[in-house]
C-alpha positions, 0 to 999 in steps of 0.5 A: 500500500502507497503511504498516503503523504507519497500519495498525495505528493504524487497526485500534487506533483504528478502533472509537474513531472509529467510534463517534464519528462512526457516520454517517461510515461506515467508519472504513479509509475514506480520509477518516479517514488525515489524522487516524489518521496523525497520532494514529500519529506523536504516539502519540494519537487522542483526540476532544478532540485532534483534532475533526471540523470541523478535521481533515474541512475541506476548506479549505486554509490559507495554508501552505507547503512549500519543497522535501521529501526525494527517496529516499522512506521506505525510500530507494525511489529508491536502489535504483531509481538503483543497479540502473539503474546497474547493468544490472539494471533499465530506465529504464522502471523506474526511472521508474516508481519515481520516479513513484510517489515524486513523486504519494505526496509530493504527495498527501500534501502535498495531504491535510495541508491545505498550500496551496502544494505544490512540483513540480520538487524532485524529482531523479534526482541533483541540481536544480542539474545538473537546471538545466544539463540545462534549459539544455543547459549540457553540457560538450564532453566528453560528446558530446552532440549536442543533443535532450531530454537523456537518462538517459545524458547526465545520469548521464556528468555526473554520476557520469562514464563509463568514458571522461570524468571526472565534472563537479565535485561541492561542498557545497551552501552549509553542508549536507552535501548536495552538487550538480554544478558547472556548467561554463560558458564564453563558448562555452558554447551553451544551449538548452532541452534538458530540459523535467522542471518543464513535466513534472512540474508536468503529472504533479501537474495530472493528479493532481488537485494544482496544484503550485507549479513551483520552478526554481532562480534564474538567477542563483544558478545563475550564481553557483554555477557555475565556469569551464570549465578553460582559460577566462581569469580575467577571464571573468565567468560573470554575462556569461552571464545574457543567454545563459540567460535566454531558455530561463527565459522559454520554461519560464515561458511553458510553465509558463504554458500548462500552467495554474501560477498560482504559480512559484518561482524559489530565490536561496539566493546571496542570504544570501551576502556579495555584491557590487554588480554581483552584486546588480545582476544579479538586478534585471537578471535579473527587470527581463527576466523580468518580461514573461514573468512577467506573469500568475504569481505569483512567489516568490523563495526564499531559504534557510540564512542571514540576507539582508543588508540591501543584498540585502534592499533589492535583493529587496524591489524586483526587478520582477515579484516577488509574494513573498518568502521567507526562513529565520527560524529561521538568520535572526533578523536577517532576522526583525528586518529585515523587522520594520524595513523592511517589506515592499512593499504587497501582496506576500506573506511566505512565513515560514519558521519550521519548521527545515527542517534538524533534527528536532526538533518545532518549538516551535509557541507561539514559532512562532505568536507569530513569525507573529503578530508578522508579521501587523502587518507584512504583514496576515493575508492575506498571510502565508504559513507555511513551512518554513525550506528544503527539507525534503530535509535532515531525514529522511523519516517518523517514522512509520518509526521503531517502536523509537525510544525513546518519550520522544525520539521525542516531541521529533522532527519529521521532514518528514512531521511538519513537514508536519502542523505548518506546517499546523497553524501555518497553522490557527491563523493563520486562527483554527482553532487546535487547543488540544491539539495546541499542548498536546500539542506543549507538553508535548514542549517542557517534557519534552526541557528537563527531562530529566535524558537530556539533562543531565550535569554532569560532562561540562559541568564538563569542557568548562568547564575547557578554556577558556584552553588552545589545545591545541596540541601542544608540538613544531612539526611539521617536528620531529614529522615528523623523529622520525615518520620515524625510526620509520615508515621511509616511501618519499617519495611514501608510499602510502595510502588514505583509510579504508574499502574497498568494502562487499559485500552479504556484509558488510552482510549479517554487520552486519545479521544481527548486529545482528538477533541472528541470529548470535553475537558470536563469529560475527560478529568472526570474519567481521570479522577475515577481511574486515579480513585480506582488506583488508590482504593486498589493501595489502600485495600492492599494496605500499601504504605506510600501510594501512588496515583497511578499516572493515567493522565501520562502518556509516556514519562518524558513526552508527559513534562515536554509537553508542557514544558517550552523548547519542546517539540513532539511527533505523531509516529516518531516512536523508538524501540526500547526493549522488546515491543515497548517502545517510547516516543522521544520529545525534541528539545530544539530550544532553551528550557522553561516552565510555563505552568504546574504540570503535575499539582492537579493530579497530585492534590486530587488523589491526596485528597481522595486517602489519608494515607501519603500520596507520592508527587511523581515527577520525571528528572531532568537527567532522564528527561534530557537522556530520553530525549533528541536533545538539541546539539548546538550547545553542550548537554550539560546547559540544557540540563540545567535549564531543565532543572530550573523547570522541575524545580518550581514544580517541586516547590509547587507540589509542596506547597500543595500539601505533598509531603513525598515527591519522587523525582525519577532519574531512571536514565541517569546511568545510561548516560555515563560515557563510556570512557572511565576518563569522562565520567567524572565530568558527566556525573558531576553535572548529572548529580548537580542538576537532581540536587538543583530539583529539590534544593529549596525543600524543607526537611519534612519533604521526602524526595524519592528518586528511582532507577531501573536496569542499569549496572550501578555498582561503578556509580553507587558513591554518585548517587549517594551525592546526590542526597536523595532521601529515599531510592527505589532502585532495579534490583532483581532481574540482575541476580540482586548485584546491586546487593555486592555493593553493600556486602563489599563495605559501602555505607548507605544512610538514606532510604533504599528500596532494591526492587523485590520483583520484575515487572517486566515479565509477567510472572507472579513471585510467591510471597515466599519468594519476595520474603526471602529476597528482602531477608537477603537485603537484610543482611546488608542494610539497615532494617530502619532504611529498608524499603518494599517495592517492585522494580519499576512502574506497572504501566506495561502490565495487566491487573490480572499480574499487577494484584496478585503480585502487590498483594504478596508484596505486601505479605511478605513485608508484613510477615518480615516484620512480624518475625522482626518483632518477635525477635526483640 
């Protein structure tokens, strides 16, 4: 089916192209959809923008694409995985629709003009459990019993089972997409148990594209990985590489056979800080790779960061490699290196100058003068153009976005768009630069910088005056939470939940239609107040502590506040895969920060009104709203966190002043954006810190400020987050094996509030009381009976209340029978 913006820029073009070219025949001809779907994105079709000669040619140009986003346009895939999951459709089904995503993005690729085209980045939930499923790397508890893996295998790994826990799921590198954690043993048996890149690089052939097959790296697959729970410290998991590296030759040597004349192999692991003998294993690694490779071009992709120079030394030598890839838009040291060391004679340079992880339209004259500076390092020949990473980080298609304000729009490039520019890029390499589609890109550039949306002096001035403060409340916490405690009257062990509660299709259905006009305001806060009232009476016959009001009025916890929020801008489609089907549609902040008007106290004052019990005010940090955001990149992160703190601030102070005694200001994302060099974290986390504190600073010493966490490994950053001086924490916990625990076993004092998460929410899985029982006993053994805390991991939104209150109410039991047997102990 034609898209209806294509469409209609056919109907409305049509007769110009005809015209035009009137030997071309008609103009819904196929041939003419490369052309008017670009005239669609950039809003023109003008002859002298766009000639015969460069948009007919057939001639493909050195260009390339490192990965592209997964959910399809209208999030096609979601739907498909949720009634798989549900019953409610075949597996048949939902590979029909994953099939039609895989040959759309492919063609689409193919008719763009890019070159190298990737297969096997698709996935139904994670490439990186996509790996273990290849390398038959399934734990125990899953009770596989060898064979191809199927749907059920993968899924109970991925997302667990109404008897076993779902594997551990963490942030890939600093994105805010996350993928499963392998978990490997010297037990571990491997075998090659799912053949998807043979397949699907067959699926593309057939199609009439020859794709470029990606896996990701044996190595970075190890390094990336954990040890299975009971396996000694001393284990190594690089032991492993001889074990898994006969299953890449034979994917290799299958690939091979099928006709792939190119495979990329993605070491991301390479732009961390890394160690000798990890180094020494990927010269190891493809040293034993190297005769099965013969024959193929070989691609090693790196991603998200500069490469250090010992591992730019170790990959410029690794046997049997063809090319190299690399970031240029996080690595301009990298840039300045290859510019310094070279790159091997006859090995190609896949440069990644279009930002892989934003959307703004890329500045296509610094672009090609990058390009062009690289061209005297590796020769014209041998310089490939590329996205930055996986295009899986930036929304689908700007096409999608019809009431996007027009001059915004101008500036954005999402991955259908960066596509079309990686192509253009490649063109004008090869001496085909289209003129006024530079200037037209040109005009962009100069108009955003320009504009006085993206300017506010007295925002800037703000945020200016807060340097030489830390912003840190005058009272310690032990004294805070003295004088909390007096008025909160709180049970030890007190009971809460994280934020929001399961969002039915009744309650999206109240959002959507509201913000259709289809129902009036007063309609649509009367169906808020009687899910809020619903939420509260569910905690309180639960015997909850800490409430929450559930967030039905929230769409998505950034967009919520951005919305409200100035200097935003927001999309109709332009969602983004976070783990699985769950996706998030991430605000663009184009501009300086402020806030207009209370975003939450509304909400906040009505459910308070509806208990006597303590009703958390929920707010989302100004870290997680900047890391789960296209931030704007015209000036350092740092500036538009600040100005972000400013907003929550008066926020905060509001909810106070509303009689809200607990305020959680969540900074899930803050870990996520810790950079991936050990040298830039002090820098990072001492702004990070700074803008929480900014939040909460002016508080009295009877608010209680919560913060949350989720997913991330926060062992290397836990004296970061006791800087930032929140009262309580509710922290992710149990869907990593409780490794958050070893911090406290290992000597670090913790005196604030803590609340380790006592299930995962992310499965849909119901732990026993028991179960949770015997996990708070184990945090217990670390910390402090008075600073303990019951919760789940994360919000509800993504579960049903068929999970949610079964689940709380052995939540509840367990922290009522620990503290009776607490008490039968003095």
């Amino acid at each position: 089916m034609m898209p209806s913006c294509l469409r209609g820029t056919l109907l409305s073009f049509g007769p110009i192209l005809a015209a035009l070219y009137p030997h071309h025949g008609s103009w819904l001809d196929p041939k003419w959809r490369p052309l008017v779907r670009v005239a669609c994105l950039h809003g023109t079709a003008k002859h002298s923008q766009y000639t015969e000669t460069s948009w007919l040619s057939q001639r493909k140009m050195a260009s390339h694409i490192v990965g592209y986003p997964r959910m399809g346009p209208k999030r096609e895939l979601k739907f498909a995985l949720e009634s798989f999951w549900d019953g409610k459709s075949s597996a048949e089904d939902l590979e029909k629709v994953a099939a039609d995503l895989r040959a759309s993005i492919w063609k689409q690729m193919s008719e763009a003009g890019i070159k190298y085209i990737p297969s096997n980045t698709f996935s139904y939930y994670d490439q990186v459990l996509d790996t273990t499923a290849m390398l038959g790397a399934v734990p125990d508890r899953y009770s596989w019993t060898g064979g191809e893996i199927g749907h059920s295998t993968y899924f109970s790994m991925a997302r667990g089972n109404a008897t076993v826990p779902a594997m551990e799921m963490t942030k890939w590198f600093d994105t805010n997409y996350h993928f499963i954690v392998p978990e490997l043993s010297p037990a571990t048996k491997f075998s090659y148990a799912s053949h998807k890149a043979v397949s699907e690089y067959k699926e593309a052939k057939a199609l009439g594209v020859d794709t470029v097959p990606v896996l990701v790296g044996p190595v970075s697959y190890l390094l990336l990985s954990k040890a299975a729970k009971g396996v000694e410290k001393s284990f190594s998991l690089l032991s492993l590489l001889d074990s898994i590296l006969p299953i890449y030759k034979e994917v290799v040597t299958e690939l091979k056979a099928a006709g792939a004349s190119w495979i990329q192999f993605d070491e991301p692991t390479l732009v961390k800080d890394l160690a000798a003998h990890e180094l020494a294993a990927f010269s190891s690694a493809y040293a034993a790779l190297e005769s099965a490779l013969s024959g193929l071009n070989v691609l090693i992709e790196t991603y998200f960061a500069d490469v250090p120079a010992e591992s730019y030394k170790t990959l410029t030598s690794l046997s049997g490699v063809t090319a190299y890839g690399f970031d240029l838009v996080r690595g301009t040291k990298t840039l300045e290196l290859i510019k310094s060391a070279g790159i091997p004679s006859g090995k190609y340079l896949f440069a990644g100058v279009v930002d892989g992880r934003n959307i703004w339209a890329d500045d296509l004259a610094a672009s090609l003068s990058t390009l062009q500076s690289l061209e005297a390092v590796v020769g014209k020949d041998k310089l490939v153009v590329s996205t930055s990473c996986s295009l899986m980080h930036t929304a689908v298609d700007l096409v999608n976005e019809t009431k996007l304000d027009s001059e915004i729009k101008s500036w954005l490039a999402f991955a259908a768009q960066k596509v079309v520019e990686v192509n253009a890029l490649g063109k004008a390499l090869a001496g085909q630069k289209d003129e006024a589609y530079f200037a037209a890109n040109a005009a962009a550039q100069a108009s955003r910088r320009s504009s006085p949306r993206v300017n506010n002096e007295e925002v800037q001035k703000a945020a200016a005056a807060l340097k030489g403060s830390d912003h840190r409340r005058a009272t310690p916490v032990s004294a805070r939470l003295d004088a909390q405690q007096k008025k909160l009257n709180l049970p030890i062990l007190p009971t809460t939940t994280i934020g929001s509660f399961p969002q039915t299709m009744d309650l999206r259905r109240v959002r959507r239609e509201y913000k259709a006009k289809k129902i009036s305001e007063e309609e649509y806060v009367s169906a808020i107040k009687e899910e809020i009232s619903k939420v509260v009476k569910i905690q309180e016959e639960l015997d909850i502590d800490v409430l929450v009001h559930g967030e039905p009025e929230r769409n998505d916890m950034v967009e919520y506040f951005g919305e409200q929020l100035s200097g935003f801008a927001f999309t109709a489609n332009g969602w983004v895969q976070s783990y699985g089907s769950r996706c998030v549609k991430p605000p663009i902040i184009y501009g300086d920060v402020s806030r207009p008007n209370p975003m939450t106290v509304f909400w906040s004052k009505m459910a308070q009104d509806m208990t006597p019990r303590p009703m958390k005010g929920m707010l989302t940090g100004p870290v997680t709203i900047l890391n789960w955001s296209f931030v704007r990149n015209d000036q350092p992160r740092f500036e538009t966190c600040y100005q972000i703190a400013l907003a929550i601030k008066k926020e905060v102070e509001d909810l106070e002043a509303g009689g809200i005694q607990v305020i959680q200001i969540d900074e899930a994302a803050l870990r996520e954006g810790l950079p991936l060099r050990k040298s830039e974290h002090a820098f990072y986390l001492d702004w990070a810190v700074h803008s929480f504190r900014i939040t909460n600073c002016g508080v009295q010493d009877t608010t209680q400020i919560h913060t949350h966490m989720c997913y991330s490994n926060f062992n290397d950053i836990i004296h970061s987050i006791i800087n930032m001086d929140a009262d309580v924490i509710t922290i992710e916990n149990s869907r990593s094996d409780e490794k958050l625990l070893s911090v406290f076993r290992e000597g670090v004092t913790y005196g604030a509030g803590i609340g380790p998460g006592v299930y995962d929410i992310h499965s849909p899985r119901i732990p026993s009381t028991e179960e949770i029982a015997d996990r708070v006993n184990k945090m217990l053994a670390v910390l402090d009976t008075n600073i303990l805390w019951v919760n789940p991991d994360c919000g509800l939104k993504t579960r049903k209340y068929t999970e949610v209150k079964p689940a709380l109410t052995n939540m509840v039991a367990a922290a009522k029978l620990i503290r009776t047997q607490l008490a039968s102990t003095k």
